[in-house]
HTML snippet that shows the backbone in 3Dmol.js (N, CA, C, O; Angstrom):
<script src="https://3Dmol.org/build/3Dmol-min.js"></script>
<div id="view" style="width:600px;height:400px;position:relative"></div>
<script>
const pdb = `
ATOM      1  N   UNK A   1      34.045 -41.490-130.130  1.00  0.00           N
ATOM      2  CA  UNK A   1      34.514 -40.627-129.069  1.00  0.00           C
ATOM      3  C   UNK A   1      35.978 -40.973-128.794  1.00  0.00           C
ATOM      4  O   UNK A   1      36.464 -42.089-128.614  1.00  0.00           O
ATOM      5  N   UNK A   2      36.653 -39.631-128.799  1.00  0.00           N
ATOM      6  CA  UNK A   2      38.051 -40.127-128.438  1.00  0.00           C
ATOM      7  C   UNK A   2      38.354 -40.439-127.323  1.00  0.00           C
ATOM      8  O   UNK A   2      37.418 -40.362-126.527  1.00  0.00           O
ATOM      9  N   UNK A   3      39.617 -40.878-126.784  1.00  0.00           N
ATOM     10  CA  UNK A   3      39.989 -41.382-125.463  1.00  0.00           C
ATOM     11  C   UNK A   3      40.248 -40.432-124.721  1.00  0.00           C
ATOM     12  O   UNK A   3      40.558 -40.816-123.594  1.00  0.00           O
ATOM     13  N   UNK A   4      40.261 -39.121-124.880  1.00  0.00           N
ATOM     14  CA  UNK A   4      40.509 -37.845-124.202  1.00  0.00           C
ATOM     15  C   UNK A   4      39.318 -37.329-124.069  1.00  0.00           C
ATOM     16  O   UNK A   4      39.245 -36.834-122.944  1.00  0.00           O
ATOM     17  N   UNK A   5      38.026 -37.153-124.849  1.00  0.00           N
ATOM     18  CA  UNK A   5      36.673 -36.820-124.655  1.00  0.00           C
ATOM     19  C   UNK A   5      36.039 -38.124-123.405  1.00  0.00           C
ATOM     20  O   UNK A   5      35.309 -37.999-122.422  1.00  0.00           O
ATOM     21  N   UNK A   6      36.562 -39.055-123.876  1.00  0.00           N
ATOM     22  CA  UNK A   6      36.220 -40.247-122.667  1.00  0.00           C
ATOM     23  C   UNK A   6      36.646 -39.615-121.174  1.00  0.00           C
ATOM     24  O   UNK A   6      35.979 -39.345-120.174  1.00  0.00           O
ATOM     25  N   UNK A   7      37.675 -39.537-121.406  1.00  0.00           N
ATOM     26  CA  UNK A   7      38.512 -39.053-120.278  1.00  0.00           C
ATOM     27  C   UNK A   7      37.599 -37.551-118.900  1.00  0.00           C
ATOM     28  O   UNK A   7      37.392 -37.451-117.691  1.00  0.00           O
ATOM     29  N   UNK A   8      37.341 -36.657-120.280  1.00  0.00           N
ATOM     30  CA  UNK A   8      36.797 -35.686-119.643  1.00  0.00           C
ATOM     31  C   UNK A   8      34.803 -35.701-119.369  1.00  0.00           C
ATOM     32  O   UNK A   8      34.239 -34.859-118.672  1.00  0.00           O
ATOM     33  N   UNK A   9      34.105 -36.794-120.068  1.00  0.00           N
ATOM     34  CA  UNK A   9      33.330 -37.054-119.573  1.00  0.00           C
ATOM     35  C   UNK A   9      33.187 -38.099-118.521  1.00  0.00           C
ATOM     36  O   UNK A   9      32.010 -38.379-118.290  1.00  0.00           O
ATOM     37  N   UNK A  10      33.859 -38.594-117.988  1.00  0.00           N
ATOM     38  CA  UNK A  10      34.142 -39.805-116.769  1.00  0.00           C
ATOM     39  C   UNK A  10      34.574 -38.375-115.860  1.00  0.00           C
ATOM     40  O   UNK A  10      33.892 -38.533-114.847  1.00  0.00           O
ATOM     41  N   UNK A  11      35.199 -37.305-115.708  1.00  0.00           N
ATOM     42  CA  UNK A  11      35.863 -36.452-114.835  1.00  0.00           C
ATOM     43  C   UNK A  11      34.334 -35.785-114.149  1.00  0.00           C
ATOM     44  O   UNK A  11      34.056 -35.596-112.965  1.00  0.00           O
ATOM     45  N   UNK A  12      33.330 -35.470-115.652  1.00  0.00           N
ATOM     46  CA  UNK A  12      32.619 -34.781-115.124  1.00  0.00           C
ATOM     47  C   UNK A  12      31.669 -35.451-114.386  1.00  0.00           C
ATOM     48  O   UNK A  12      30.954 -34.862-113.575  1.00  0.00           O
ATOM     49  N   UNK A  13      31.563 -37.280-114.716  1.00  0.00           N
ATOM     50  CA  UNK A  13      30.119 -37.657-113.662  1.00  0.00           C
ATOM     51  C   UNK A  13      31.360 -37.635-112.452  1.00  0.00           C
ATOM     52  O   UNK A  13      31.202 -36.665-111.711  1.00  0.00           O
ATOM     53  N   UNK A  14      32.205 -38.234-112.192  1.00  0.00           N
ATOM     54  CA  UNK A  14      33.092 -38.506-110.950  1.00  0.00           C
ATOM     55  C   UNK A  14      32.809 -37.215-110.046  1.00  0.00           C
ATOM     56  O   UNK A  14      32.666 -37.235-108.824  1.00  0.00           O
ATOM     57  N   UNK A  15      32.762 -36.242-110.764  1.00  0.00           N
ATOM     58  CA  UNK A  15      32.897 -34.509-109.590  1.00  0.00           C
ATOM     59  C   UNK A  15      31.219 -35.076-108.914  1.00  0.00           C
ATOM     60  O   UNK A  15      30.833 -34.800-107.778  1.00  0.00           O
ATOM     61  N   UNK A  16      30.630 -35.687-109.670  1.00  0.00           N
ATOM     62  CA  UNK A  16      29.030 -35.291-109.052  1.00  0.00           C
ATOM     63  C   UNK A  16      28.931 -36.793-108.167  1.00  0.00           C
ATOM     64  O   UNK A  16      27.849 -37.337-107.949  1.00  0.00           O
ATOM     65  N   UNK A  17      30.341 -37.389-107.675  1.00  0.00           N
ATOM     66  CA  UNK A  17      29.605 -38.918-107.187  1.00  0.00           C
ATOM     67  C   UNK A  17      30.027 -39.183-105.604  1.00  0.00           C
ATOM     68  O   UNK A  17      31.227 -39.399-105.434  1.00  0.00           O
ATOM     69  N   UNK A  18      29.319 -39.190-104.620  1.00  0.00           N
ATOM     70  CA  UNK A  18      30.039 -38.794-103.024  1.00  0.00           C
ATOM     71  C   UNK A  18      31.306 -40.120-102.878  1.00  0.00           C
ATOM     72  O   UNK A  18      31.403 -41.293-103.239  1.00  0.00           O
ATOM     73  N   UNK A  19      32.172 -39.091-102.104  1.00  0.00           N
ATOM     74  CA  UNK A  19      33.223 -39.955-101.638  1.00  0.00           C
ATOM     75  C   UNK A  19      33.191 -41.356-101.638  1.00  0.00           C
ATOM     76  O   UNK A  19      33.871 -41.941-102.481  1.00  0.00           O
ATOM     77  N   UNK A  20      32.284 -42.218-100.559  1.00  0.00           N
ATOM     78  CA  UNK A  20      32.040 -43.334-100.252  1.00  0.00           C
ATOM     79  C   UNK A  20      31.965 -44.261-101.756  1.00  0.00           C
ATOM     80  O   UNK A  20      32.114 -45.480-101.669  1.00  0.00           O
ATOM     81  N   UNK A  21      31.739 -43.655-103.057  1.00  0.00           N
ATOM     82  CA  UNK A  21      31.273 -44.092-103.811  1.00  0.00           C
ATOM     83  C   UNK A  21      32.867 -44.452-104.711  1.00  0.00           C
ATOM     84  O   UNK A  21      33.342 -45.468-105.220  1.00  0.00           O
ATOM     85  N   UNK A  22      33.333 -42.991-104.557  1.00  0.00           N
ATOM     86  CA  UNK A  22      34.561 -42.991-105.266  1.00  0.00           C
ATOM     87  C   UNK A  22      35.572 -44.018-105.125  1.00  0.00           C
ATOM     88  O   UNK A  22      35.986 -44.682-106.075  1.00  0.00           O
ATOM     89  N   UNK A  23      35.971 -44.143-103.906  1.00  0.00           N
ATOM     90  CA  UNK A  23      36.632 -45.180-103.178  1.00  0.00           C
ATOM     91  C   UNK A  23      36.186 -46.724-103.859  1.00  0.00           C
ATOM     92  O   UNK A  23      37.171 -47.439-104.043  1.00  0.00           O
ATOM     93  N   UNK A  24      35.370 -47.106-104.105  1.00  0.00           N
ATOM     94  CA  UNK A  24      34.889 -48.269-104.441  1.00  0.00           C
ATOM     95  C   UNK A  24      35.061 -48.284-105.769  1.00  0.00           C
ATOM     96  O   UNK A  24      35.199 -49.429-106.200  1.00  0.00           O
ATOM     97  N   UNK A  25      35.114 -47.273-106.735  1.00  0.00           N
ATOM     98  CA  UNK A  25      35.146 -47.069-108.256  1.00  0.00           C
ATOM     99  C   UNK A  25      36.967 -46.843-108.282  1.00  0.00           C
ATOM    100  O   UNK A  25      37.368 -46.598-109.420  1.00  0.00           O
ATOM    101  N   UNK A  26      37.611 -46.873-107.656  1.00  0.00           N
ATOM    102  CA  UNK A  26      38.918 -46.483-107.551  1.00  0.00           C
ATOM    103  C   UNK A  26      39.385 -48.005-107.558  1.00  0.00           C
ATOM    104  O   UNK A  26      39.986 -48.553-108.483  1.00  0.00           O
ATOM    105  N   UNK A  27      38.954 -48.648-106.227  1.00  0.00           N
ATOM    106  CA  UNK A  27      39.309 -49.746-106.363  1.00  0.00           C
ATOM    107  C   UNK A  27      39.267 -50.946-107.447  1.00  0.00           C
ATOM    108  O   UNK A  27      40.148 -51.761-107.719  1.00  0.00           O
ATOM    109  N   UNK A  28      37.859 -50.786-108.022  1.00  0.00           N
ATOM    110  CA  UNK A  28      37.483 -51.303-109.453  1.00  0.00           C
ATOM    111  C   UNK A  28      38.269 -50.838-110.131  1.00  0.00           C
ATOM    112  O   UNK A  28      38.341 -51.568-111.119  1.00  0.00           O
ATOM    113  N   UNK A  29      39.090 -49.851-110.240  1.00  0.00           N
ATOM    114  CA  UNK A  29      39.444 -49.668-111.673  1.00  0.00           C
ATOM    115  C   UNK A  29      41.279 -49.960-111.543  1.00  0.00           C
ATOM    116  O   UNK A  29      42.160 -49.936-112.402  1.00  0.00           O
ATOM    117  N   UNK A  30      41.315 -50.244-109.969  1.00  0.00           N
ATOM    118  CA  UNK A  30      42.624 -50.802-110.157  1.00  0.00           C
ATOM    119  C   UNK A  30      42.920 -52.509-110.238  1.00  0.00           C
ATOM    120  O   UNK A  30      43.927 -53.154-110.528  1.00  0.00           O
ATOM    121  N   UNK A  31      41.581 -52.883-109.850  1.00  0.00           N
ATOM    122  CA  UNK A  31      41.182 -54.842-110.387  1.00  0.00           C
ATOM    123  C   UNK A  31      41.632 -54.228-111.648  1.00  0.00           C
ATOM    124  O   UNK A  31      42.858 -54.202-111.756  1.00  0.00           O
ATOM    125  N   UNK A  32      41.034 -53.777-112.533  1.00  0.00           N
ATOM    126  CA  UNK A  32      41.233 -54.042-113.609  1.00  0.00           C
ATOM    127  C   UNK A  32      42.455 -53.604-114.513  1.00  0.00           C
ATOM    128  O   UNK A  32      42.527 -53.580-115.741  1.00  0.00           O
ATOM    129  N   UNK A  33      43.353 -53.280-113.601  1.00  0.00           N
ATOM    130  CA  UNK A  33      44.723 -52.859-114.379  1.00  0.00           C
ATOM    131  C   UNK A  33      45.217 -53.925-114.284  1.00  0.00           C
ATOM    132  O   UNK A  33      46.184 -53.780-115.033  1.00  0.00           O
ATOM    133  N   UNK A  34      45.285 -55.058-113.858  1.00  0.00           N
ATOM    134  CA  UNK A  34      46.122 -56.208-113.497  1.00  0.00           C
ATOM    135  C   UNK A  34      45.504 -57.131-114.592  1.00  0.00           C
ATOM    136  O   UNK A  34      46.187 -58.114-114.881  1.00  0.00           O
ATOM    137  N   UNK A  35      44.400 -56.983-115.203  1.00  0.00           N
ATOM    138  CA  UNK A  35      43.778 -57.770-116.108  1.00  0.00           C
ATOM    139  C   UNK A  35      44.116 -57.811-117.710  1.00  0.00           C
ATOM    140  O   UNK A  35      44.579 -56.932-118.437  1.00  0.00           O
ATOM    141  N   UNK A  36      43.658 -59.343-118.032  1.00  0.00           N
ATOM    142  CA  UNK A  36      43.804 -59.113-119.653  1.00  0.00           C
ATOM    143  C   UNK A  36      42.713 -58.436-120.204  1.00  0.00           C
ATOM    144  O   UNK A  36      41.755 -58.129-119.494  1.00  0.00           O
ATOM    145  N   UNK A  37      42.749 -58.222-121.165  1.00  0.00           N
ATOM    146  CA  UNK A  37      41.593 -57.784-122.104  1.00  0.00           C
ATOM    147  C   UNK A  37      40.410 -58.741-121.697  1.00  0.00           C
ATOM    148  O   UNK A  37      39.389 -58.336-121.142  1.00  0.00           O
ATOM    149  N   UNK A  38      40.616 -59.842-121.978  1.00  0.00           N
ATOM    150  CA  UNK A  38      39.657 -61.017-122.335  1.00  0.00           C
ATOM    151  C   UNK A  38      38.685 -60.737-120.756  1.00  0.00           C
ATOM    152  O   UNK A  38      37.489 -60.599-120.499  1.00  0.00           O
ATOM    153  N   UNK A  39      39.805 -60.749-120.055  1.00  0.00           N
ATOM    154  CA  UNK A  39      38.824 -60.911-118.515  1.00  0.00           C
ATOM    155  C   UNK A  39      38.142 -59.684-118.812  1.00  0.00           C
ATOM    156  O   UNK A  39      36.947 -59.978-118.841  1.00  0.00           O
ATOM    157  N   UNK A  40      38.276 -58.517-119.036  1.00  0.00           N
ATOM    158  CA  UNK A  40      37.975 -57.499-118.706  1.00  0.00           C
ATOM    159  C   UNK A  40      36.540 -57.984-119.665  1.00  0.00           C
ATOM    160  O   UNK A  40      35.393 -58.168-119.256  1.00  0.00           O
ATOM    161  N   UNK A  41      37.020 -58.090-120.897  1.00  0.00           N
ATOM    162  CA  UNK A  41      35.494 -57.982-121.808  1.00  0.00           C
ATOM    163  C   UNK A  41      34.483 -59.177-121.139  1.00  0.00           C
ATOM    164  O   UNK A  41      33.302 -59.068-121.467  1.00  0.00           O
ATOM    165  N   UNK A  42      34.808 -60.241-120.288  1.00  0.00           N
ATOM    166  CA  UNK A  42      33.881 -61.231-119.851  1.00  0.00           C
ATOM    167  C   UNK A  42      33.506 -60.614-118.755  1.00  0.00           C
ATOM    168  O   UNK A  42      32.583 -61.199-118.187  1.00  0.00           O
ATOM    169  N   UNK A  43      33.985 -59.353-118.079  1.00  0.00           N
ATOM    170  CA  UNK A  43      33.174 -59.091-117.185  1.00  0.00           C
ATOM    171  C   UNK A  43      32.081 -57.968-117.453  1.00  0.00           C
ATOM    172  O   UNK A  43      31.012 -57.667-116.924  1.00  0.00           O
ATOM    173  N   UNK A  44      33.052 -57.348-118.825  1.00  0.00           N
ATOM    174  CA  UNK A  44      31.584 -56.078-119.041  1.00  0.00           C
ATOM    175  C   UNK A  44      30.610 -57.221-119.944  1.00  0.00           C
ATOM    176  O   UNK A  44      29.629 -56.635-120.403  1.00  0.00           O
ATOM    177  N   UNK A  45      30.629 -58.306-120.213  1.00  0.00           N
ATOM    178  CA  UNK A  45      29.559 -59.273-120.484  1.00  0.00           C
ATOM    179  C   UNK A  45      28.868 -59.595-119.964  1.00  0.00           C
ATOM    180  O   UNK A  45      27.694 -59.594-120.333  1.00  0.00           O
ATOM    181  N   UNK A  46      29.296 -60.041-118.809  1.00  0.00           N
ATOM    182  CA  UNK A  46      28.533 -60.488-117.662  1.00  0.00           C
ATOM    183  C   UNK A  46      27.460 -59.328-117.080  1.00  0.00           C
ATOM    184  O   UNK A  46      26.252 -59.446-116.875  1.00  0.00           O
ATOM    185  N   UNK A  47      28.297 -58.225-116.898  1.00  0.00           N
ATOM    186  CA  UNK A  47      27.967 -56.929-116.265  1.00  0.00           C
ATOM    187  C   UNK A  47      25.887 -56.638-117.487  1.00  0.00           C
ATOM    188  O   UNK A  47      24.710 -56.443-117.181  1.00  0.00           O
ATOM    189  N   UNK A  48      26.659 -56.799-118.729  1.00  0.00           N
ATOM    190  CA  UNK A  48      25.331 -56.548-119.570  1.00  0.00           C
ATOM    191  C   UNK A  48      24.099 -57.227-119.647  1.00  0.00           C
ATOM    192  O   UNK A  48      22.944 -56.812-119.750  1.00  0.00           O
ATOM    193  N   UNK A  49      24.889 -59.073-119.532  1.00  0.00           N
ATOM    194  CA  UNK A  49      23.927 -59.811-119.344  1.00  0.00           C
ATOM    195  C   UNK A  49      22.486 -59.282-117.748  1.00  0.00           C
ATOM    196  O   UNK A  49      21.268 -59.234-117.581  1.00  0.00           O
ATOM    197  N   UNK A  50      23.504 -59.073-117.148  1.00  0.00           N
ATOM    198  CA  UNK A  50      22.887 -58.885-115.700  1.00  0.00           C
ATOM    199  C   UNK A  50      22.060 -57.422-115.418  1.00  0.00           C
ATOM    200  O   UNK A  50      21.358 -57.108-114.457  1.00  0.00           O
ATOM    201  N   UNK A  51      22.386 -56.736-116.511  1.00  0.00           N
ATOM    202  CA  UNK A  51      21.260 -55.649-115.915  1.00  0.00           C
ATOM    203  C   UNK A  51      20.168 -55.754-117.170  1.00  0.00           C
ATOM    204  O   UNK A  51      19.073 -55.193-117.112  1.00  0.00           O
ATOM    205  N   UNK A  52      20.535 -56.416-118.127  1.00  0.00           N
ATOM    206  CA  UNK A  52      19.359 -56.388-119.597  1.00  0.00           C
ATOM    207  C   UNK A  52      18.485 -57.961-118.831  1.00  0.00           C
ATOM    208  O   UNK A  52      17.279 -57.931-119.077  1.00  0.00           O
ATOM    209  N   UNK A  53      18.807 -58.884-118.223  1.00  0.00           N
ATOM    210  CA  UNK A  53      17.709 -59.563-117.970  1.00  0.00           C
ATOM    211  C   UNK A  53      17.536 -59.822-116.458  1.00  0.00           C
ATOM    212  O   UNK A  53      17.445 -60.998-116.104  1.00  0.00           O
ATOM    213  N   UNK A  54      17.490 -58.989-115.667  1.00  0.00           N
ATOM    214  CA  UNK A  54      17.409 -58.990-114.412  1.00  0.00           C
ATOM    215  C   UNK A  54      16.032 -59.600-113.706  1.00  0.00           C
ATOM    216  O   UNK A  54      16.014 -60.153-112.606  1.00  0.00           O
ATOM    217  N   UNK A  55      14.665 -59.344-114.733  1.00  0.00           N
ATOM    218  CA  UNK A  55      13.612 -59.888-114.172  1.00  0.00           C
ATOM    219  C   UNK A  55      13.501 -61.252-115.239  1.00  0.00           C
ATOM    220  O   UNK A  55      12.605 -61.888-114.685  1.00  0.00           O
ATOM    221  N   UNK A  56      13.770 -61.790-116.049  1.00  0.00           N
ATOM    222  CA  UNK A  56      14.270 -63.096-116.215  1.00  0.00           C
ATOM    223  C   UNK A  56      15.026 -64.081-115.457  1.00  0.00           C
ATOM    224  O   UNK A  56      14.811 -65.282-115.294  1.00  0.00           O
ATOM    225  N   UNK A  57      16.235 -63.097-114.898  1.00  0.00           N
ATOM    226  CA  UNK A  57      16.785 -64.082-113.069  1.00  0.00           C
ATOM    227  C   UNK A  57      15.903 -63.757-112.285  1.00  0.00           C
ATOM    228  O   UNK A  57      15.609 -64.860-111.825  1.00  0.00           O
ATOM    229  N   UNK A  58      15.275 -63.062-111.805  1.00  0.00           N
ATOM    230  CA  UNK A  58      14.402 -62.946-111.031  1.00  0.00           C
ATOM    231  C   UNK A  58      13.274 -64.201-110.628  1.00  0.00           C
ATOM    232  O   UNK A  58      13.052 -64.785-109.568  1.00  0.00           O
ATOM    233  N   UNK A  59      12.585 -64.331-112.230  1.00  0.00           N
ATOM    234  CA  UNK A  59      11.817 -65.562-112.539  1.00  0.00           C
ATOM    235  C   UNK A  59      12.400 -66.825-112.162  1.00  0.00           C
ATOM    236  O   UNK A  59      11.930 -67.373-111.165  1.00  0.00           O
ATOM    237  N   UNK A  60      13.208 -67.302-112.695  1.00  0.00           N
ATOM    238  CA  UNK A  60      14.653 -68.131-112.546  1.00  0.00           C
ATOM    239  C   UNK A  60      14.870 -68.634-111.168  1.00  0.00           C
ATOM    240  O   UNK A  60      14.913 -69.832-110.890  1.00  0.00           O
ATOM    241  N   UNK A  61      15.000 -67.702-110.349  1.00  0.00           N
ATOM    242  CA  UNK A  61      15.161 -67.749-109.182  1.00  0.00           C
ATOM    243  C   UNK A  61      13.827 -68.314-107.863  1.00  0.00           C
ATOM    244  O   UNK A  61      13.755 -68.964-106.820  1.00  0.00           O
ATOM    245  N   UNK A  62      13.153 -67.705-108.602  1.00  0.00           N
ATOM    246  CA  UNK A  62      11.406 -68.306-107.887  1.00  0.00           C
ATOM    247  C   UNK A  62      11.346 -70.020-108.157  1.00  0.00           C
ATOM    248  O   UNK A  62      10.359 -70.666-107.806  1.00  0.00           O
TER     249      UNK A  62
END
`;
const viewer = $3Dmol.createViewer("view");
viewer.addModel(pdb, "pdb");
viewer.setStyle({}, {cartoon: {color: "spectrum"}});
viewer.zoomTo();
viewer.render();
</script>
């Protein structure tokens, strides 16, 4: 997918996401202009780790 098809499918979930929401995705995405690559990819790591084993922390946590 190109970076312009990227572009216009991010436009179309954004039209469907309420204000309150936007604001918070705005702000995220200006953390991440200040960032290197590296941070950025350790956080969509983190981000993956955390929703693929969520009831493994769960366990973890008990």
């Amino acid at each position: 997918m190109s970076t312009s098809e990227i572009k216009v499918e991010i436009q179309k979930v954004l039209d469907n996401i309420p204000e309150s929401i936007l604001k918070d995705i705005l702000s995220y995405l200006k953390e991440l202009q200040g960032k290197d690559k590296s941070h950025v990819e350790n956080v969509t790591h983190l981000r993956q780790i955390l929703e693929e084993d969520t009831e493994l922390l769960k366990k973890l946590a008990l």
